[in-house]
Every structure is written in C-alpha cells, then in structure tokens.
N, C-alpha and C positions, 0 to 999 in steps of 0.2 A: 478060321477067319477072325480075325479083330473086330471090333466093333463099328469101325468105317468098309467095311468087306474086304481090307487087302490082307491076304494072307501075309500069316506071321513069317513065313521063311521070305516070302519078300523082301523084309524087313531084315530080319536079320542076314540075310545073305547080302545087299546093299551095304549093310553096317561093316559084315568083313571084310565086301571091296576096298569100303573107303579105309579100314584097319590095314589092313592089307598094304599099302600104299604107306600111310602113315607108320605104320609099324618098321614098316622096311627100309623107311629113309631115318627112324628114330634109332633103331638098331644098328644102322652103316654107321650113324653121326655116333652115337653112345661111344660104339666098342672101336671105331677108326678102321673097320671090316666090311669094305663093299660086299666083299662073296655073302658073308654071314643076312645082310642085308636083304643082296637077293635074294637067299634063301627062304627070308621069311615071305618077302615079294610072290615068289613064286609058288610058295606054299599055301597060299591066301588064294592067290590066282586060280592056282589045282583046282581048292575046294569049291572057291568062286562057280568055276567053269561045272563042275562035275554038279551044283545045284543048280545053274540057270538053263544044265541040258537036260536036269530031269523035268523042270518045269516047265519047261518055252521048249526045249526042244534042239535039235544045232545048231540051226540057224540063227537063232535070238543068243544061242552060247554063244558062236563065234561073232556075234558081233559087237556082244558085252566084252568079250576077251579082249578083242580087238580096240576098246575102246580102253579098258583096263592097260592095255601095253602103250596104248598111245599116249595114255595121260600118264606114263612114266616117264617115256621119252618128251613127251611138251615140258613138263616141269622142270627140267633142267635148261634149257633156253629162258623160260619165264619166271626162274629162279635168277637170272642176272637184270630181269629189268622190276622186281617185286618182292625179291628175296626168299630165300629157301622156304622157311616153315609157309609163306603165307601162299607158292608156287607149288606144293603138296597140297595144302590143304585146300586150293583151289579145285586141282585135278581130283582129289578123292572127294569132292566135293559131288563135282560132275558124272563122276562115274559112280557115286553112287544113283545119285540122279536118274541115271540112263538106267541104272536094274529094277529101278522101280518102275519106272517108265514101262521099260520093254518087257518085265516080267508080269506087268498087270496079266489075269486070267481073261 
C-alpha cells in the first residue's frame, strides 16, 4: 500500500490503461499502421484486464474493459469536435479514472 492506502498496482495498472490508449493511437499516428496500433491497444488491454480480474474480480474486469473499449471508440467521434491528441487523452483520461475508482479494495 502507498502511503494514502491505495495500493500500488492500482496505480500502475490505471497508468497502463491510460498508456495503453495513448500508446496505441501514438504508435498508428507514428508508423501510419492502425493494426500495429491496435496491437499495442490490445496488448495494454490484456494486461489491463488480467490485473483488474485479479483484484476486483470479473465483474469490476469486465467493466473496466468495457470502459477501456468504449473510450476507444468515443474518441474517434470527439476527435472531430476537439481534436485527436486532446479526444485520447481525454478518454485515457477517464478510463484511467474508472480503475482507480472501481479497483479501490
């Protein structure tokens, strides 16, 4: 535990969501490679998921996931009214938000 009591994977597991996100659309835009992109997306996601289910459990997994996909898909709508980087880093914004949230113990 840190020294406010949230545990540390909290923390960093929130950090890879919002990575995760941001990595994935840095990587499409970098190399002009959606797949490679997703790949990283999805790779974040995995490990996302496979730490919010050993802590929270499935339920708090699948709906951290859930919110990790969703703010994949919001950001491309709210990238034409706000612009790409600031319509990412809104969503990994929030979704990290939501792991810390939902993964409090």
């Amino acid at each position: 535990m840190t020294s406010n009591g949230m545990a540390l994977n909290t923390v960093a597991t929130s950090a890879l969501a919002a990575g995760g996100l941001l990595g994935g659309f840095a990587v499409a835009r970098k190399t002009e490679n959606r797949q490679l992109g997703g790949a990283v997306l999805a790779a974040a996601g995995v490990a996302c998921t496979v730490s919010w289910n050993a802590s929270s459990g499935p339920k708090v997994a699948g709906a951290l996931l859930a919110t990790y996909l969703v703010g994949f898909g919001a950001s491309h709508p709210l990238s034409k009214k706000i612009g790409a980087w600031p319509a990412v880093g809104s969503v990994a914004a929030a979704t990290a938000a939501a792991s810390v949230v939902l993964m409090r113990e």
